[in-house]
Each structure stands twice: as structure tokens, then as C-alpha cells.
N, C-alpha and C positions, 0 to 999 in steps of 0.2 A: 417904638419897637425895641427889643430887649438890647442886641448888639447893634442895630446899623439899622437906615433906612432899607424896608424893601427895594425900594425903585428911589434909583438917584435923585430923581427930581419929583417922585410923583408922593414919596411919603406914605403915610397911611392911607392914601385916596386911592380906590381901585375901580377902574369902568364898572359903569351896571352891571357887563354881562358876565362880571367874575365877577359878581360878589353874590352869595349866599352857595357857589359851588359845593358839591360834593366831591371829598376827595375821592380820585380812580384808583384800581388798583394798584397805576403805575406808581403812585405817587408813595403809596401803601408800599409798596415791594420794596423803591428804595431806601426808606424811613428804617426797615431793617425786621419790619412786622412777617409775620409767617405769609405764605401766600398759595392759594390754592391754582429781497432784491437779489436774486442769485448773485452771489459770491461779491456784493458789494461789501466792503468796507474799511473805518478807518484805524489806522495801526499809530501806534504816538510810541513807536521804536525810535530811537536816539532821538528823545527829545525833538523829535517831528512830527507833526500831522500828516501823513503817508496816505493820498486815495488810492485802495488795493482793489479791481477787478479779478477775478478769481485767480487769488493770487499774485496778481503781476502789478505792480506799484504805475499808476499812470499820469500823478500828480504828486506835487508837494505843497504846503502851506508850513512856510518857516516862522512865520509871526509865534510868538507865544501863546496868541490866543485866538479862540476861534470860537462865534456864536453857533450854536445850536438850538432846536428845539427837540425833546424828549421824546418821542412819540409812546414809546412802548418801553417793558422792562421784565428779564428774567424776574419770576419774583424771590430766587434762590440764587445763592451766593454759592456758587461751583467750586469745585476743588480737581486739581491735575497734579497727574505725575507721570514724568519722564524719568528711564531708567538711566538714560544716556544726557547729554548736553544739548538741550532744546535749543533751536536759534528759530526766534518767529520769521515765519514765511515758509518754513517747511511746513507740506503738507502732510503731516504724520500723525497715526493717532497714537495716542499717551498711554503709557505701560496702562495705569489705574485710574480710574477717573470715579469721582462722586456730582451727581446732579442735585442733589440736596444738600451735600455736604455735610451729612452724619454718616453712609454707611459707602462703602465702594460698590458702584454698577455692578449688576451680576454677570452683564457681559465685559467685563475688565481684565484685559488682556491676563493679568496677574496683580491678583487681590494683594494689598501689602498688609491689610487687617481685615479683620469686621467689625471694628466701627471706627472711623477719622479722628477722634478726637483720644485714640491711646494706640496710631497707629504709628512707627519710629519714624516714618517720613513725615510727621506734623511738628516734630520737636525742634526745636530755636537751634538754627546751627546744623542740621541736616542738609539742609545745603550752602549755596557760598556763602561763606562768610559767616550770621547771625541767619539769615533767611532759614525758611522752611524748604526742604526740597518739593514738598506738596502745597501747591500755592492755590491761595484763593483769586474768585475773578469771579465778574459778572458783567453781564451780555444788555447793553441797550438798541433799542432799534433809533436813530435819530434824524434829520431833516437838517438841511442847512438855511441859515434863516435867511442867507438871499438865495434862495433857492428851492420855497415850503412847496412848490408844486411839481417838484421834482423826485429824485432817486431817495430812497431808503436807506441807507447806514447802519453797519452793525460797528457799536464801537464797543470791546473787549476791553472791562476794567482793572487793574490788576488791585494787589489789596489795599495798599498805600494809597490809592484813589478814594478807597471804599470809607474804610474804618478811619477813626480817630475825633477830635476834637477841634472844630475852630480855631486857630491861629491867627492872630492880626489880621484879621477879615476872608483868612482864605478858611473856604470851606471843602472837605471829604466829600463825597455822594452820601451819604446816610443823616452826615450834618446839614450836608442842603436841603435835602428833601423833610427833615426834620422842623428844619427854619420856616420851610414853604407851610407845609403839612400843620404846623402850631398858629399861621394865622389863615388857614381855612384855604390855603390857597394850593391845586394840584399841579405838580410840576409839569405837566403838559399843557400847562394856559400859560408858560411866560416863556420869552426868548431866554436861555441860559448862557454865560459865558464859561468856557474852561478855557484852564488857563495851566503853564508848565508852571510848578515850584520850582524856580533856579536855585532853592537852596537844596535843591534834592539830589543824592547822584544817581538816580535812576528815575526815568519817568513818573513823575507824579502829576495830576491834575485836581486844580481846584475847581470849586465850582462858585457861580453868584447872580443873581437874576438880575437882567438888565432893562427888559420890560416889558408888560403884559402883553399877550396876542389881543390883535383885535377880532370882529366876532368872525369875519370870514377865515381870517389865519386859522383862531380857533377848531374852527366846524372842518377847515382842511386838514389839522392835527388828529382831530380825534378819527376821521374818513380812515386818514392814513396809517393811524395806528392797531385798528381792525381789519390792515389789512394783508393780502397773503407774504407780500416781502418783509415785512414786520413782523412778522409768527415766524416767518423762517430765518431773520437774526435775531430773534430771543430764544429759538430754538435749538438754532445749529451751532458748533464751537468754528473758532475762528480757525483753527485747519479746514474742516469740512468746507468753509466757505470758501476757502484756497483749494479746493480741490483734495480733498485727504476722501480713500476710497472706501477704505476697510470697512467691510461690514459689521464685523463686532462695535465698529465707535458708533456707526452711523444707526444700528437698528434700537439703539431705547433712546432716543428722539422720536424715530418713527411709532414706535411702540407706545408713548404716551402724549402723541397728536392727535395719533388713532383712538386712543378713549377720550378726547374731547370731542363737541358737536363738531362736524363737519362744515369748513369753509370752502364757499364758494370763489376759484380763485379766478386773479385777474390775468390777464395777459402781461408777462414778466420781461420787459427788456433788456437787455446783458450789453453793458455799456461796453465799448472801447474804446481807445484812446482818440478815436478820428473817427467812426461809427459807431451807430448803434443797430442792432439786427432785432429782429420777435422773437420768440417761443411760443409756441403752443402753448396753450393756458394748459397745466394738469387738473385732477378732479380738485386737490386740495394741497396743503402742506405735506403731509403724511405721503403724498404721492412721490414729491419733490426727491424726500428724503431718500425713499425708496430707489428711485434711480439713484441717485450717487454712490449706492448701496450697492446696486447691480454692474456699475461702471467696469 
């Protein structure tokens, strides 16, 4: 293989039931190609693995690194903007926001252009420092790999995770899934490691496959990646999932759930820290939405 073995020990050898795969779209989305759990998720603020229940942090994992498996993936690399000084865990929605990240939502609190890419908050140095004040990010739903029969995760990427070029083995999301994606292999058939850049001073993660699901992990991956807690963290932005009310953030989500087919959802459990309670299953995602909308 070009830089590094896939699999530490396994080499070019991959179980039968990966091989001859077709790549998903997940895999598709994060490569960087076009692409057509209530309030679970996790936050990697100061350089920690934070479990966030709507909102409220009820774990920590301080290791640098921590296995995952992919389930799902916005296939669009989002764009935000705050007027004021964001600090994540507010539940707030963002002056402007882009879901495709070419043009600002229509419902946007206050458009800063019409189109992202000659809009002043995109320029180098608009915000701290060198940064943009309009930052990129993208939304994964993920699984924790001692834990694949479990809870759904939205993990929120920012762009420094995303973009860039392999470095002495560490790889971006775009360079992973690129690595994966060139030997046929989709990034929801391996367990992944992410890992902090300590050379970074702000949150960064790398990514690198540590090894292949086997066939029931698999067929549990793919269950869980069609399903309704998984649509609703590739769906919803990481306020929303802390509880952010505003109807203007929350309705073009809802608005373009609703022009997909209708899913069938499941009965959603709302973890916390010493319990766990039910919810009533709603019709679909688009439903979900819609309450936090009306909250």
C-alpha cells in the first residue's frame, strides 16, 4: 500500500466479507465528493473527549485516543457564523449559517452575503488570529467500538480535522476516507482510531484504521447507520442537540428531511448520567425536529 499498511498486522489481506465492497455513501461524503440519539454527543473541547447528553457533559475520556466506528455522515461540509464569541455548549443558534456551504440558509438569522465563498466573514484573519470567523465543520453519527450495540454519537468536526494532507501517518477525515475509498474499502466496515494532534493548539483529530469489522459488527453498522438517531446527528447542528430552540435554525433541517422518503423511527432513549428513561417513538426525524422547533 502506497504510505502504510491498512491494518497493522493484517496487511493487504482483508476478510471475505469486505472484500469486493461497494463503497457507501458515507464513505463517499467524507472523501469530499458531492453528496445528494436525541441530544447524544461527543465534544473534543480542550483537547478532551467530552459525552454530552443534551447538553450537559456526563463523561470524560482523557486518553488521546479513542476507537470509533462511522456509522453515518453529513455528506456536506457546513459553514457557521456567530456575531458574538461562541463558546461550545451554548445552546445558541448562529447569526448565518450555510448547509451546503456555497450560499447562506434562507432562514439565516442575518445573511453576511450571497454566496460563502466572497462573503467578508470567509477571509483568513476575520476571525482570531489567522482563522475565518465563518468556520467549517461536519457532522458524523458514530458508535463506540466497545460499545457497537449501543448509543449513537454525533461527533461535530471542525475544519482542521477535515481538510489537509497526511502527515507522518496522521491523517484529516477527507485523507482517511480517501486512503479507505482507493483500496475499495468503506469507512463503515473498519473500527477507526481518532487521535488528538498534540502538535496542534487547538483541537485537532486524526484519523487511521485499526481493523476490519467482523460480519455481525458489520450488518450492526450498517442497522445502525439507517437509523433514526443517526439521521438526526447528521441532521441536526451540535446546539440543536444541546438543546438550541429557535425556530429559524431548527426549520431547514426539518424542511429538507421532509423531502426525503420517510423513516420509520425507533423508540429513542435519552441517556443520563445514572438512568435511562423512553420516549415515544415519533412518525420520523422531520418530526423530532419539529418539536425542538416548537419547544
Amino acid at each position: 500500500m502506497s504510505e502504510m499498511t491498512l491494518f497493522s498486522k493484517g496487511g493487504n489481506t482483508l476478510p471475505a466479507h469486505l472484500k469486493n465492497l461497494q463503497l457507501d455513501a458515507t464513505t463517499k461524503a467524507l472523501m469530499g465528493g458531492s453528496g445528494n440519539g436525541g441530544g447524544k454527543r461527543i465534544s473534543i473541547r480542550g483537547n478532551v473527549f467530552r459525552m454530552m447528553v443534551d447538553g450537559k457533559e456526563i463523561a470524560q475520556n482523557e486518553d488521546r485516543a479513542m476507537n470509533i466506528i462511522i456509522a453515518a455522515a453529513n455528506a456536506n461540509v457546513s459553514r457557521t457564523f456567530y456575531a458574538g464569541t461562541y463558546q461550545e455548549g451554548q445552546a445558541m443558534a448562529p447569526t448565518c449559517w450555510s448547509n451546503d456551504g456555497v450560499t447562506p440558509d434562507i432562514k439565516s438569522e442575518q445573511p453576511q452575503a450571497s454566496k460563502c465563498a466572497s462573503c467578508q466573514q470567509n477571509i483568513k484573519g476575520s476571525g482570531q488570529g489567522d482563522s475565518r470567523a465563518c468556520r467549517f465543520s461536519q457532522r458524523l453519527a458514530v458508535l463506540l467500538e466497545n460499545d457497537i450495540r449501543g448509543d449513537i454519537y454525533q461527533l461535530t468536526l471542525p475544519a482542521q480535522s477535515i481538510f489537509g494532507a497526511a502527515e507522518n501517518g496522521k491523517m484529516p477525515l477527507q485523507s482517511y476516507a480517501k486512503f479507505l475509498g482507493s483500496h475499495g474499502l468503506p469507512v463503515t466496515a473498519v473500527v477507526t482510531e481518532m487521535r488528538f494532534d498534540t502538535a496542534s493548539a487547538t483541537p485537532r483529530l486524526t484519523f487511521k484504521a485499526v481493523r476490519p469489522l467482523n460480519e455481525e459488527e458489520l450488518a450492526q453498522t450498517q442497522e445502525k447507520g439507517q437509523s433514526t438517531e443517526a439521521k438526526l446527528a447528521i441532521a441536526a447542528t451540535a446546539a440543536q442537540m444541546d438543546g438550541a430552540t429557535k425556530a429559524e435554525f431548527i426549520r431547514p433541517a426539518v424542511e429538507a428531511l421532509k423531502a426525503e422518503p420517510k423513516v420509520q423511527a425507533e423508540a429513542v432513549e435519552t441517556a443520563e448520567p445514572t438512568k435511562r428513561a423512553k420516549k415515544a417513538a415519533p412518525k420520523d426525524v422531520a418530526d423530532i425536529l419539529d418539536d425542538w422547533a416548537e419547544e
